[in-house]
N, C-alpha and C positions, 0 to 999 in steps of 0.2 A: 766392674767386677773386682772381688777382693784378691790379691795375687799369695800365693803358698810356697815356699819356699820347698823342696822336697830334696836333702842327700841321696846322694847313688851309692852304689859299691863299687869296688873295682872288678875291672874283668881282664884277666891274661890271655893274650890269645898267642898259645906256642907256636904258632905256623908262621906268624907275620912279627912277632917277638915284640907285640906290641902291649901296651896296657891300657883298657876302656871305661868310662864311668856306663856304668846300664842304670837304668830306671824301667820297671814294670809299667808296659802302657796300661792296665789296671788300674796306676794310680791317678793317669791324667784323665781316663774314663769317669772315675769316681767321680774325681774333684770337680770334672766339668759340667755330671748334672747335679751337682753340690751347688754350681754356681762362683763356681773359682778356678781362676787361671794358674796353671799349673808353673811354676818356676823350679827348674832343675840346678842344682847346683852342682857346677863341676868342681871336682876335689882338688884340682888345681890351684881353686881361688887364693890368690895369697892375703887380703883385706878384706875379710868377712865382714864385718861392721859396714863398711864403706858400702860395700855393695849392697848391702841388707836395705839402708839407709837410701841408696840413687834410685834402687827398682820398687821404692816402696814397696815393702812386703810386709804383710797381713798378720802373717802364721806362719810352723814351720814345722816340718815332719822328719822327723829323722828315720831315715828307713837307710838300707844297705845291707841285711842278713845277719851282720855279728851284733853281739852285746853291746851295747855301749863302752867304751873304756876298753875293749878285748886287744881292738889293734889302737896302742898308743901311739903311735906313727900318726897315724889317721885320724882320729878324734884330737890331736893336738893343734891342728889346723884348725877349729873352729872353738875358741876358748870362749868365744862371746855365747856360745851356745852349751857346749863342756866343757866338765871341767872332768879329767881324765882321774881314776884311782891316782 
């Protein structure tokens, strides 16, 4: 099966003062009777190439709710993919 790479967004959660990547199971619903294995990226990743490159990945979805480019914090992490306003 071909594997898909998918961005998350971030998620705050005030109660526990923590910060979470989400992904819609939606997307891995989709993708899996597409016929592809769903790969989550956490926003953490510091060597985006690298890892694009070990997990063999196919494709790749930029999902997470904002614009592209909106939070440059966030899109600067993945330069092999954006490239930020």
């Amino acid at each position: 099966m071909k594997k898909v790479l998918v961005t998350q967004r971030y998620a705050y959660n005030q109660k526990r003062e923590e910060f979470s990547d989400t992904l819609d199971r939606n997307f891995c619903s989709f993708l899996e009777c597409a016929g592809y294995i769903t790969v989550p990226l956490p926003n953490s990743v510091s060597d985006l190439s690298n890892w694009i490159n070990h997990l063999d990945i196919n494709a790749a979805i930029l999902s997470g709710g904002e614009d592209i480019g909106t939070d440059v914090k966030r899109w600067k992490k993945f330069p092999c993919i954006v490239k930020p306003r």
